[in-house]
C-alpha positions as CSV (number, residue, x, y, z in Angstrom):
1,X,-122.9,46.8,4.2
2,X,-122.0,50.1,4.1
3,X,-123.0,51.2,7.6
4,X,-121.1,47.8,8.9
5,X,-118.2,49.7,6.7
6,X,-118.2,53.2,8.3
7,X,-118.9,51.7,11.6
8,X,-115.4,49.5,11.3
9,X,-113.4,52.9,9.9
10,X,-115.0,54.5,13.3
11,X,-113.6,51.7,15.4
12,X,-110.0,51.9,13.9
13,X,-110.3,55.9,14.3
14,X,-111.4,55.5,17.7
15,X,-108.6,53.0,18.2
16,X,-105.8,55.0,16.8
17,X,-106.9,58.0,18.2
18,X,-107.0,56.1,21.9
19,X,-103.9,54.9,21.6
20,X,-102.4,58.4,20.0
21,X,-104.2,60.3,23.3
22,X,-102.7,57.2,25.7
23,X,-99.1,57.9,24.2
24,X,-99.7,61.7,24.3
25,X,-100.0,61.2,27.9
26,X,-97.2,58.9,28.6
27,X,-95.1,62.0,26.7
28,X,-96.1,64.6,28.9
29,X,-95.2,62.3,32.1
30,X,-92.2,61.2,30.7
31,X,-91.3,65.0,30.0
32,X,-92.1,65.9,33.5
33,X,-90.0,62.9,35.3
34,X,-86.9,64.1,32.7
35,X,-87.1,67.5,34.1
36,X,-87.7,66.8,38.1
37,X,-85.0,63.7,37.0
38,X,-82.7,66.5,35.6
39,X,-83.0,68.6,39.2
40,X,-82.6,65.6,40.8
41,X,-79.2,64.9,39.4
42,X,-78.2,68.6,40.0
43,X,-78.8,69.7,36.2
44,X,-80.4,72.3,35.6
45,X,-82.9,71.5,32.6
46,X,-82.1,75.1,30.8
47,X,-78.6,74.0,30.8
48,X,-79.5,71.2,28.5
49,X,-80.1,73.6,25.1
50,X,-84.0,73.7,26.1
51,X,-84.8,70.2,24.8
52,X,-86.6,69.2,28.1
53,X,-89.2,72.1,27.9
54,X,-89.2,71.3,24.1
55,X,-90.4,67.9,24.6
56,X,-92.9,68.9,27.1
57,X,-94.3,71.5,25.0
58,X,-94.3,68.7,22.1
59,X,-96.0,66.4,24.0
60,X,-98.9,68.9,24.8
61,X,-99.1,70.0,21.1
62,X,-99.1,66.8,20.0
63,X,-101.9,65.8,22.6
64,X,-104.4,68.7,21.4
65,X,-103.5,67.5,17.6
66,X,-104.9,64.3,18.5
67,X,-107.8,65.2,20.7
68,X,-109.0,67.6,17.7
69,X,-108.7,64.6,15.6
70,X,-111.7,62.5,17.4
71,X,-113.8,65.4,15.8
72,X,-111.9,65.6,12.6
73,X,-110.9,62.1,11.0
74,X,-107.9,59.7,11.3
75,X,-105.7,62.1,9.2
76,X,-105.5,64.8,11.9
77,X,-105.2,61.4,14.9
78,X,-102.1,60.5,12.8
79,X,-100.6,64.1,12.8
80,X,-100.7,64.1,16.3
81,X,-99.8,60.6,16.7
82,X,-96.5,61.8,14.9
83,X,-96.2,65.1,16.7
84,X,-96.4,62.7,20.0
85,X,-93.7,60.1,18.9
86,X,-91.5,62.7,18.2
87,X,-92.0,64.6,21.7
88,X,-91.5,61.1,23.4
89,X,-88.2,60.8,21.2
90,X,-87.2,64.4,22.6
91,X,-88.0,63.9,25.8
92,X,-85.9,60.6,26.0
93,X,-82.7,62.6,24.1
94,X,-82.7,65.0,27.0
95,X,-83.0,62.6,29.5
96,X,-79.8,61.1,27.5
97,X,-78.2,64.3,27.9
98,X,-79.0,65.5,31.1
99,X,-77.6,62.2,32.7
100,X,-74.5,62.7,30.5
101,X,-74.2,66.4,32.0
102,X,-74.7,64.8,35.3
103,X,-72.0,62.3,35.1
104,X,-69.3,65.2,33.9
105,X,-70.5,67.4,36.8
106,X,-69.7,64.7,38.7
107,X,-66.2,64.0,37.3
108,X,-65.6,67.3,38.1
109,X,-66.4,67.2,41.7
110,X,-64.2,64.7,42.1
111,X,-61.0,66.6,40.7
112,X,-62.2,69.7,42.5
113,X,-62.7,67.7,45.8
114,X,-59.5,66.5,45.4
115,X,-57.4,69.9,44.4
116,X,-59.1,70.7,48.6
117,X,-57.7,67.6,49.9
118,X,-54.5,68.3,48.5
119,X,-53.6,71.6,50.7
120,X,-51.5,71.6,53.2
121,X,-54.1,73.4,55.8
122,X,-57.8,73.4,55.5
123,X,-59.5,75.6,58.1
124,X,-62.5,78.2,58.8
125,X,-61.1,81.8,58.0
126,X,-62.0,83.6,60.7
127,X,-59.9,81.0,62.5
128,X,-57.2,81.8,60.9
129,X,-57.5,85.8,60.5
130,X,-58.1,85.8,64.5
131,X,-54.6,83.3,65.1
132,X,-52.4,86.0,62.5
133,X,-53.7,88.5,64.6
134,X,-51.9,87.3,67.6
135,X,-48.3,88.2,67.1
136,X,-47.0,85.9,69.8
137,X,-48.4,82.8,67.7
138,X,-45.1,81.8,66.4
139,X,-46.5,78.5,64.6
140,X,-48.6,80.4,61.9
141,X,-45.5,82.6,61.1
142,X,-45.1,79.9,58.3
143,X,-47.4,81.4,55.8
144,X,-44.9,83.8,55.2
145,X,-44.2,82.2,52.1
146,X,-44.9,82.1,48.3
147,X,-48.1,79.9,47.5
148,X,-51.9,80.4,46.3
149,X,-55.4,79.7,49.0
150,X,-58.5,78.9,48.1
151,X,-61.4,80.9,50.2
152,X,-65.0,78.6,49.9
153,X,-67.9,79.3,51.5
154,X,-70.5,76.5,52.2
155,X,-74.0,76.6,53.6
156,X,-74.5,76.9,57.0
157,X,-74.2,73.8,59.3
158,X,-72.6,72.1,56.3
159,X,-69.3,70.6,58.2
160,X,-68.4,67.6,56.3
161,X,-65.2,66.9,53.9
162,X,-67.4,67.1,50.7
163,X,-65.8,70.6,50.0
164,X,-67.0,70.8,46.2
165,X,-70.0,71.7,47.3
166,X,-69.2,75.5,47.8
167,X,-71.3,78.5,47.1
168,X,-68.8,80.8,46.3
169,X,-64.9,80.3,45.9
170,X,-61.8,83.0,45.7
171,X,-58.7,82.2,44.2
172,X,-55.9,84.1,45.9
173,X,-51.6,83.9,45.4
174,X,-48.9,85.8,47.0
175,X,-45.4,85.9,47.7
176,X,-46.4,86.2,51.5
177,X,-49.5,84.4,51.8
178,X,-50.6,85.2,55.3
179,X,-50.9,89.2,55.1
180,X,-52.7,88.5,51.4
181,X,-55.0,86.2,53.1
182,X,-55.4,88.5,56.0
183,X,-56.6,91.5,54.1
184,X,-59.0,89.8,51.3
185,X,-61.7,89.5,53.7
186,X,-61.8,93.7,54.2
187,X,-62.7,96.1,52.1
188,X,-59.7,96.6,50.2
189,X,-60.1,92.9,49.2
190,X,-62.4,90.6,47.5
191,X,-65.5,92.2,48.2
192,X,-67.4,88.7,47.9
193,X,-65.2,87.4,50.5
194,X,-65.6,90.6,52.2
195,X,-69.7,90.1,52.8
196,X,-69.6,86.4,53.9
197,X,-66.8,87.2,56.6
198,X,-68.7,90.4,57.8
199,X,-71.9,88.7,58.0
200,X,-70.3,85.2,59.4
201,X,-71.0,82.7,56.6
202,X,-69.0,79.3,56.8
203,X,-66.1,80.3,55.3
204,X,-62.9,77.5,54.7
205,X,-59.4,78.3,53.9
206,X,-57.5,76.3,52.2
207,X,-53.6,77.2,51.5
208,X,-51.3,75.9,48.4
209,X,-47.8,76.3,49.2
210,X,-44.8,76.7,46.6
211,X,-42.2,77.7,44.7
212,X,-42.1,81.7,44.0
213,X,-41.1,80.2,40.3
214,X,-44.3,77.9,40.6
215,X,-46.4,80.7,41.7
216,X,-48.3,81.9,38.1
217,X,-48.9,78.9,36.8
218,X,-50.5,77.6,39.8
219,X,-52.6,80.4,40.3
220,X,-54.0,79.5,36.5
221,X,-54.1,76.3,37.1
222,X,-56.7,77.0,40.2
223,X,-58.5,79.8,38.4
224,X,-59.4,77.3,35.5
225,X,-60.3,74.6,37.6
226,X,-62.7,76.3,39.6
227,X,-63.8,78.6,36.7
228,X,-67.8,78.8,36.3
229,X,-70.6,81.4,37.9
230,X,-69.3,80.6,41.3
231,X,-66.0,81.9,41.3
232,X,-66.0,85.4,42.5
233,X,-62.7,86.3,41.0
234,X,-64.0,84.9,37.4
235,X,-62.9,87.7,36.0
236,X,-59.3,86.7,36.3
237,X,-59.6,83.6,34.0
238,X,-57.0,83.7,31.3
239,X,-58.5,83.3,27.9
């Protein structure tokens, strides 16, 4: 009787401990699909406070747990049975987040991509530098006038009207835009915008006319909506 006893603990044991092991396992996927998910959807899983690497390194301690636990008795199977849940429950939290990160990125795209459609001329800069360099072109006298530019740089080959997608961006204002937007691209300018013109990078222009009254608060207005790592002139943000 008490052999058919023990035997029947071993069986649950072995049964918990399987199906602690099994969800161990479907913890570490999951962790693994949240994070390629995350770079999937353009998030960076750091940017997520770590809980995607926490889950995953969760999942694996709670995995061990329970494989010491076929060895040690059902109380150790449980702990890692526990350690496993809770993993899966982080894992599935950052997924959460990371999709909610994703979704604001996007909604910010979308008012940045915007902001470039609204200018009054979009073009490549060395077009531009090269037409204010001929004196006789009368119709880009016109930028003579208060107003702020935008100076993106995209990958190479990238040609299409999804202009959010920058590398780098400059934030530039001037009561006489077309001799400020001239001389950012040299040495006594933006020395980011200076490097992708020298070395030929796509580089886009994009020009904000207005008001000479207008002028500051426009020129915040573009600094904090294009504020982040990107922005070469970051340093200009007001607090």
């Amino acid at each position: 009787m008490r052999d058919i006893e023990r035997n029947s603990r071993m069986v649950v044991n072995l049964k918990t401990v399987k199906d602690a092991m099994n969800l161990a396992a479907e913890v570490l996927a999951a962790a693994a699909g949240v994070i390629e998910g995350a770079k999937q959807l353009g998030v960076d899983p750091d940017a997520v406070g770590g809980a995607v690497k926490g889950a995953a390194d969760g999942a694996a301690n709670g995995a061990r747990v329970v494989a010491d636990g076929i060895g040690k008795g059902l109380g150790v199977a449980a702990d890692g049975f526990g350690a496993a849940v809770g993993a899966l429950g982080g894992a599935a939290k950052a997924l959460q987040d990371s999709r909610e990160a994703a979704e604001a990125r996007k909604k910010i795209n979308a008012a940045r991509q915007s902001i470039f459609e609204s200018a009054s001329t979009a073009m490549p800069l060395h077009k531009f530098v090269c037409q204010q360099k001929k004196a006789a072109d009368a119709a880009f006298n016109g930028f003579e006038m208060p107003g702020c530019y935008l100076i993106a740089k995209y990958q190479k080959g990238d040609h299409d009207k999804n202009y959010s997608d920058y590398l780098g961006i400059y934030v530039g204002s001037s009561e006489h835009m077309s001799e400020d937007i001239v001389s950012t691209p040299t040495r006594l300018g933006d020395p980011d915008v200076y490097a992708d013109y020298k070395y030929r990078q796509n580089v886009m222009l994009f020009v904000f006319p207005c008001e000479l009254k207008d002028l500051d608060e426009r020129r915040e207005l573009l600094l904090r909506s294009f504020e982040g790592s990107r922005l070469y002139n970051g340093s200009e943000v007001l607090a």
